[in-house]
C-alpha positions as CSV (number, residue, x, y, z in Angstrom):
1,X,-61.1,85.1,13.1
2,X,-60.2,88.8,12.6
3,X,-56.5,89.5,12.7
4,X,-55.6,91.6,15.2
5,X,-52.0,93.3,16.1
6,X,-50.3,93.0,18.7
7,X,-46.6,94.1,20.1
8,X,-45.5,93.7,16.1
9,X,-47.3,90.7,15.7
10,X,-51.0,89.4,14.1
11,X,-53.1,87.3,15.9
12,X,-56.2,85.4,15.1
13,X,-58.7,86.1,18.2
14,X,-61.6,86.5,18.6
15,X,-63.0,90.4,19.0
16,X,-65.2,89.7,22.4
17,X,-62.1,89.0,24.7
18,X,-61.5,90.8,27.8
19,X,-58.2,92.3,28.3
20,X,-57.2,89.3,30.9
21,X,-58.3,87.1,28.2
22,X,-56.5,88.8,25.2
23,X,-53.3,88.7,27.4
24,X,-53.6,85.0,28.4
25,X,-54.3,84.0,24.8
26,X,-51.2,85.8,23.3
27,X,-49.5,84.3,25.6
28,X,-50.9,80.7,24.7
29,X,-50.4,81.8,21.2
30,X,-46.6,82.6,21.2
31,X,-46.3,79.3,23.6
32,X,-47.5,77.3,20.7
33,X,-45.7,78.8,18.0
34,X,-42.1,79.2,19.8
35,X,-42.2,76.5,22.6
36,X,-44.2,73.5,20.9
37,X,-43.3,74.4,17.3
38,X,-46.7,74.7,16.1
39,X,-47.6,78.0,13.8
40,X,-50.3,76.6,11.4
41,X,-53.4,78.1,13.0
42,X,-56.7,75.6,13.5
43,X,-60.6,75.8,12.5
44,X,-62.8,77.1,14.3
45,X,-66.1,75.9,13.3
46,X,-69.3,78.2,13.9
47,X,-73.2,78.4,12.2
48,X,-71.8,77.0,9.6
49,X,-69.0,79.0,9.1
50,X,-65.4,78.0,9.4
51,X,-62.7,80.4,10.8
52,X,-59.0,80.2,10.9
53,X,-57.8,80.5,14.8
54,X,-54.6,80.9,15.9
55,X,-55.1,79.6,19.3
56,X,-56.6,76.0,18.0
57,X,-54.5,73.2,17.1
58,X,-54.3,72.0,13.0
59,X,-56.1,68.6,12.5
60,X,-53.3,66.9,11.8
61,X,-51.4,67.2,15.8
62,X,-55.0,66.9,17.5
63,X,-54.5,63.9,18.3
64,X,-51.6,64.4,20.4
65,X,-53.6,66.4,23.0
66,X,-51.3,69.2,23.0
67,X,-50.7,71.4,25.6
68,X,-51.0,68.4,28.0
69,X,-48.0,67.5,29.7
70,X,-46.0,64.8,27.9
71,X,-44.6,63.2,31.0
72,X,-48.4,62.6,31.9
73,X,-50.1,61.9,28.7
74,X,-49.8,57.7,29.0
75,X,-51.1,58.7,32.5
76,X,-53.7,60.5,31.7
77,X,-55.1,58.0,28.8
78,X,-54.7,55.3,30.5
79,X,-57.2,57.0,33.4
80,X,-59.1,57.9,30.5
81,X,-59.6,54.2,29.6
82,X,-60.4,53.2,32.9
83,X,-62.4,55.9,34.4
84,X,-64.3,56.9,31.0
85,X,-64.7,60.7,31.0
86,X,-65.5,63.1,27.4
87,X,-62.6,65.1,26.5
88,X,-64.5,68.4,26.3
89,X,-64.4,69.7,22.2
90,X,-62.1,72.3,23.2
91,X,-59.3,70.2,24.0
92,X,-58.1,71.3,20.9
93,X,-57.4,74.7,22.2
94,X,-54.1,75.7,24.1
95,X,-56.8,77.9,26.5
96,X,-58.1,74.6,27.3
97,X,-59.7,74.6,31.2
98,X,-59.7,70.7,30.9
99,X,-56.3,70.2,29.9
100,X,-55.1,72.7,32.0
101,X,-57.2,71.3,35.0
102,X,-55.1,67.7,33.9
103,X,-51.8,69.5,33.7
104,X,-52.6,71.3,37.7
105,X,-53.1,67.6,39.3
106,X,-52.3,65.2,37.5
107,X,-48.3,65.9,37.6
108,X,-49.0,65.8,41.7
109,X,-50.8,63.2,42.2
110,X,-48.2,60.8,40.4
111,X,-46.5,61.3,43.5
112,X,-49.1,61.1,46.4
113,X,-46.9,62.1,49.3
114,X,-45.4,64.8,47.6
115,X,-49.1,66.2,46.4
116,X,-50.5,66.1,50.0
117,X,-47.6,68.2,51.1
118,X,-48.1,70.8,48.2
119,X,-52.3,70.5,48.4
120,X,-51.8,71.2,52.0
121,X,-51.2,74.3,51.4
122,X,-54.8,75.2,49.8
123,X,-56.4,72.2,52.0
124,X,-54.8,72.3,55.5
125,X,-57.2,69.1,57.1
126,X,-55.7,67.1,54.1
127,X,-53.5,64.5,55.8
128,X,-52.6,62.2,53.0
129,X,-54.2,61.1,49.6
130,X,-56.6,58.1,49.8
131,X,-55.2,56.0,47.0
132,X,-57.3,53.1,47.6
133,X,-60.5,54.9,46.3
134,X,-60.9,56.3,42.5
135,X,-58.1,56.1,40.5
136,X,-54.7,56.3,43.1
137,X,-56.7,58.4,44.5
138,X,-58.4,61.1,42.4
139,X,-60.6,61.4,38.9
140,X,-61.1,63.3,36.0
141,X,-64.7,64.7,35.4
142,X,-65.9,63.5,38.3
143,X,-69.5,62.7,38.6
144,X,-69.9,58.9,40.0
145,X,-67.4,56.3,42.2
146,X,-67.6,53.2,40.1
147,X,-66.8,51.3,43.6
148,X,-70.1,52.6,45.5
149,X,-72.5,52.4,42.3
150,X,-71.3,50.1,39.2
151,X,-73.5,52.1,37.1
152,X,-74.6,55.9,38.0
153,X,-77.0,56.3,35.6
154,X,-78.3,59.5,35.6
155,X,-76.3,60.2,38.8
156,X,-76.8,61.8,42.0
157,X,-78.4,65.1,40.5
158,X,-80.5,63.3,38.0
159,X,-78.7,65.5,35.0
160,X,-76.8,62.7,34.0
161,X,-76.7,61.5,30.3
162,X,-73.7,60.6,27.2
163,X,-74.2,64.5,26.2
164,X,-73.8,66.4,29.6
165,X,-74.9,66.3,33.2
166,X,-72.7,67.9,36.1
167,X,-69.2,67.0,36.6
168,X,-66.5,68.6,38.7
169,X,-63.0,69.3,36.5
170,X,-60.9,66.8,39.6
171,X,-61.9,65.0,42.4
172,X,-59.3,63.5,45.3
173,X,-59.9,60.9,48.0
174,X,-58.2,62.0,50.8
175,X,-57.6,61.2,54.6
176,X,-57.8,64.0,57.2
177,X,-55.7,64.1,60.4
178,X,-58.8,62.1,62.5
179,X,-57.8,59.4,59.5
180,X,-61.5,60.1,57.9
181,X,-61.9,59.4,54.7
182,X,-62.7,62.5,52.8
183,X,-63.9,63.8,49.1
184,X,-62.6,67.3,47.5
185,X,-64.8,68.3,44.1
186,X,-62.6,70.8,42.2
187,X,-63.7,73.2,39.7
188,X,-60.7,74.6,37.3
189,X,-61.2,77.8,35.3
190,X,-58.2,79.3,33.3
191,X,-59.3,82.2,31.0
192,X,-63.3,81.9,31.8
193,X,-65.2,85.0,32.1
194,X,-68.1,83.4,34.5
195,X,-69.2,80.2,35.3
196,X,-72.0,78.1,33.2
197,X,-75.3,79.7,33.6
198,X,-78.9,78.3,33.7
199,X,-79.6,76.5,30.7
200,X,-83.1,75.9,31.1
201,X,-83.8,80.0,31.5
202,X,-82.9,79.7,28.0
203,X,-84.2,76.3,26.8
204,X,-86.7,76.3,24.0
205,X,-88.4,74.2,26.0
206,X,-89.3,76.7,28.5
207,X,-93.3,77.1,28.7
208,X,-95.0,79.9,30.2
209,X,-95.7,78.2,33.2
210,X,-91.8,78.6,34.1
211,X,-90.5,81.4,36.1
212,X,-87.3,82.5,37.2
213,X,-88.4,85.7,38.8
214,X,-89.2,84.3,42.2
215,X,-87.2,82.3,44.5
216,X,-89.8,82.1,46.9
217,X,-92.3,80.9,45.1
218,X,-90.2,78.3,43.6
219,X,-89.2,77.3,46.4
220,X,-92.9,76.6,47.0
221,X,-93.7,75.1,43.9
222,X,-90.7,73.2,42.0
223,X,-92.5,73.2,38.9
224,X,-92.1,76.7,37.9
225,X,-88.5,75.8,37.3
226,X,-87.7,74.2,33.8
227,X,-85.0,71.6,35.4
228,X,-87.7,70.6,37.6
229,X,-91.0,70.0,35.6
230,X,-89.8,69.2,32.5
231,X,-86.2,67.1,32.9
232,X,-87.0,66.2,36.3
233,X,-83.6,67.1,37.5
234,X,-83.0,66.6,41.2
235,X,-81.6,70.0,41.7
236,X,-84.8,71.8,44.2
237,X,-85.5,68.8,46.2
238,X,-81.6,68.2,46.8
239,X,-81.6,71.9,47.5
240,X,-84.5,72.1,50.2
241,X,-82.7,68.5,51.3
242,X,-79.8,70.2,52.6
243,X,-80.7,73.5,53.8
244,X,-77.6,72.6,56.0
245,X,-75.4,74.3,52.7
246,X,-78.2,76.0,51.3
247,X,-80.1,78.1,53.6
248,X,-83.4,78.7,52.8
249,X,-83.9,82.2,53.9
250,X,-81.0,83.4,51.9
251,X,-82.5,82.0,48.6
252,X,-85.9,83.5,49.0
253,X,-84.2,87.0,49.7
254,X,-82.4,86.9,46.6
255,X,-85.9,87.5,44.9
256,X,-85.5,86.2,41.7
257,X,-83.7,82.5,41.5
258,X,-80.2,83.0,42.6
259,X,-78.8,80.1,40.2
260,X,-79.8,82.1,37.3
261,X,-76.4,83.6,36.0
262,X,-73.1,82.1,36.8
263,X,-73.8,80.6,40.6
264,X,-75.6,77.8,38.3
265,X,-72.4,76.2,38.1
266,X,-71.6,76.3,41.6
267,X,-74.4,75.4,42.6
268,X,-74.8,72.5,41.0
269,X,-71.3,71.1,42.3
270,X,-72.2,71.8,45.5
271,X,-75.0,69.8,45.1
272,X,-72.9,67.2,43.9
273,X,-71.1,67.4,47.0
274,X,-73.6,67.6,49.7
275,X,-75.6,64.3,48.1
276,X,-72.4,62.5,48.3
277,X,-71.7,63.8,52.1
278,X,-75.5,62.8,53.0
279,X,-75.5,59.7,51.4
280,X,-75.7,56.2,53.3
281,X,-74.1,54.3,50.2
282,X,-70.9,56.8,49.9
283,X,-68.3,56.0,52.3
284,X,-66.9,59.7,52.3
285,X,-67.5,61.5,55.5
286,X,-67.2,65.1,54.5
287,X,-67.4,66.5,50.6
288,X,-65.7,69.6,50.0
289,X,-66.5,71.4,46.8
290,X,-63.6,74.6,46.0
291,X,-62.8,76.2,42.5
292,X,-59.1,77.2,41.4
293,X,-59.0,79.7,38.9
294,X,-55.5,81.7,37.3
295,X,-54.4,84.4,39.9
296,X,-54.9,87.2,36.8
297,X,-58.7,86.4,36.7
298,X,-60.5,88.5,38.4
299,X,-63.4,88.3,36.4
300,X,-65.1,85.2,38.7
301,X,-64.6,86.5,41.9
302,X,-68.6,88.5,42.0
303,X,-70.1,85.4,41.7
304,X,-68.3,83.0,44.0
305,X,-68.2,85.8,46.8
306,X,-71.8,86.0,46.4
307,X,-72.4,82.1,46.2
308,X,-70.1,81.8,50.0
309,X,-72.5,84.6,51.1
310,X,-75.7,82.5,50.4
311,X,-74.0,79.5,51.5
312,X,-73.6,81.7,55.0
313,X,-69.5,80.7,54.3
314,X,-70.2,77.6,54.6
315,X,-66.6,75.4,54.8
316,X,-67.9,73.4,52.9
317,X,-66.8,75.8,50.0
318,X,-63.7,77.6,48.7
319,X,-61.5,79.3,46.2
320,X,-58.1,79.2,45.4
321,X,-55.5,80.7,43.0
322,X,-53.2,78.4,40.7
323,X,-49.9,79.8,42.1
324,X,-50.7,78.4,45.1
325,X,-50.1,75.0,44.0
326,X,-47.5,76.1,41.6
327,X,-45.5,77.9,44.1
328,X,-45.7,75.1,47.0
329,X,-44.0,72.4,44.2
330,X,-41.6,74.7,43.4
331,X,-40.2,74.0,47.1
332,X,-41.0,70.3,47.2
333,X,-38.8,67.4,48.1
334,X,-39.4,65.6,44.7
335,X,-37.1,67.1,42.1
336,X,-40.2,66.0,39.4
337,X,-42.2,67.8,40.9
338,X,-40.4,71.1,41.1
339,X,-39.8,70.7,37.7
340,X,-43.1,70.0,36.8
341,X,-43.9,73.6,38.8
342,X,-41.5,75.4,36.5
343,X,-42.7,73.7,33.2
344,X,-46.6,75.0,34.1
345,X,-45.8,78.1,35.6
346,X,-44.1,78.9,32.1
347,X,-47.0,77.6,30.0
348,X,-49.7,79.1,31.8
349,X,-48.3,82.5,33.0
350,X,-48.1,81.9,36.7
């Protein structure tokens, strides 16, 4: 990575960083080198090249899953070994959305009465946290309840496999104030620029049969689109499905496919949601789907203002801000848990 200075100081960054991300990542940077202790940059491995990265973590503290919260780390394995989920390949990097994601929830829900006080403040139907479903009550990388289907196979959405498919960052069980039992899909972003796009506009695989430049007509014929004909994902027919979330009229006057550029992401977890809400075999009675990103971000808000307008603002989705969370614990009963607010707020610049 090119060195760059910075307020008296060189940092190894990369040169396509916006100025909220350049900001964020110094910050990360000094965190790691005057808070953890770590100043030996890591590699950053690219076309065959291998770059030195200040931001990365050496090989030789990798392992310890740095910046993750130590008084959650034994928690957060030992949901790992239980509830199987990747750890994403950059974990290794303090702008890590996963780790951060981990070190938002995971801190809260140790403490299930004190979490549905602070979550209420971002979720106001949340009553209490279901801790007999999932793990205590939540998951990491959620994408399948072991205790509806054993094995998910390809999942709900079809995109399922060991290399990818659609998860969302956290999900929590929860009980609303009519005592039903209810699912919340979260999607973290920390220093993102935009959501995941459409892969398959971009797949190799495409043939000229596909076409992106019409929602109507795919909407008439599935086949034009990539995911459809050729991985036989289960993305259009869950779509036309629930034209409850996803109105039809609204995606043909997009013109071209609306899921092209960063609401592919969204729409995906909303998908997620909606098959779990519909579903006869899932005991959860509504499925919310919302994304959290860091209050300086503003760089996602275009695409998830114009995802709620095609979802007609549908409740069913939402956004939040980290210091939401962060500044409700810093008030809460539990003296871990105000502490725990302090330690992140610090770390992540909230």
């Amino acid at each position: 990575m090119p060195k760059q200075l910075i307020a008296g100081k060189e940092y190894r960054l990369p040169g396509s960083l916006n100025e909220f991300q350049t900001a964020m990542y110094v910050h990360l940077i000094n965190y790691k080198w005057d808070v953890l202790g770590i100043p030996d940059p890591g590699e950053y491995k690219r076309k065959g090249k291998t770059y030195l990265y200040d931001a990365m973590f050496p090989q030789d503290v990798q392992d310890e899953l740095h910046p993750l919260h130590r008084p959650i780390l034994d928690r957060f394995l030992e949901h790992q070994r239980n509830y199987p989920f990747k750890l994403h390949p950059m974990a290794k990097h303090m702008a890590s959305s996963q780790l951060a994601c981990a070190n938002l929830f995971l801190p809260l829900m140790i403490f299930p009465e004190a979490a549905a006080e602070v979550l209420r403040v971002v979720k106001p139907d949340l009553a209490g946290i279901a801790t007999d479903r999932l793990d205590e009550g939540f998951k990491i990388e959620f994408w399948n309840d072991p205790d509806v289907v054993s094995d998910g196979g390809k999942g709900l959405l079809g995109d399922h496999c060991p290399r990818s498919g659609t998860d969302s960052d956290f999900a929590i069980a929860y009980r609303d104030a009519e005592g039903k039992l209810c699912l919340w899909l979260i999607e973290h972003k920390l220093a993102e620029a935009e959501f995941t796009r459409c892969g398959g506009a971009r797949s190799k695989g495409r043939l000229e049969t596909h076409r992106c430049d019409s929602a109507p007509d795919i909407l008439e014929d599935l086949d034009l689109c990539y995911y459809q004909s050729v991985r036989a994902f289960n993305y259009w027919p869950l779509t036309l499905e629930h034209g409850w979330v996803f109105p039809r009229r609204n995606i043909e006057a997009a013109g071209g496919c609306p899921f092209i550029g960063g609401m592919n992401q969204l729409w995906r977890n909303q998908l997620l949601a909606a098959a779990i809400e519909k579903s006869s075999d899932w005991p959860y009675e509504k499925v919310f789907f919302s994304v959290v990103h860091h209050p300086r971000n503003p760089s996602l808000i275009d695409s998830m203002e114009a995802f709620r307008a095609l979802l007609d603002e549908s409740d069913r989705f939402s956004w939040f801000t980290s210091d939401s969370i962060v500044n409700a614990a810093k008030k809460s009963g539990s003296s871990e848990v105000r502490d725990w607010a302090e330690w992140y707020g610090g770390l992540y610049w909230v």
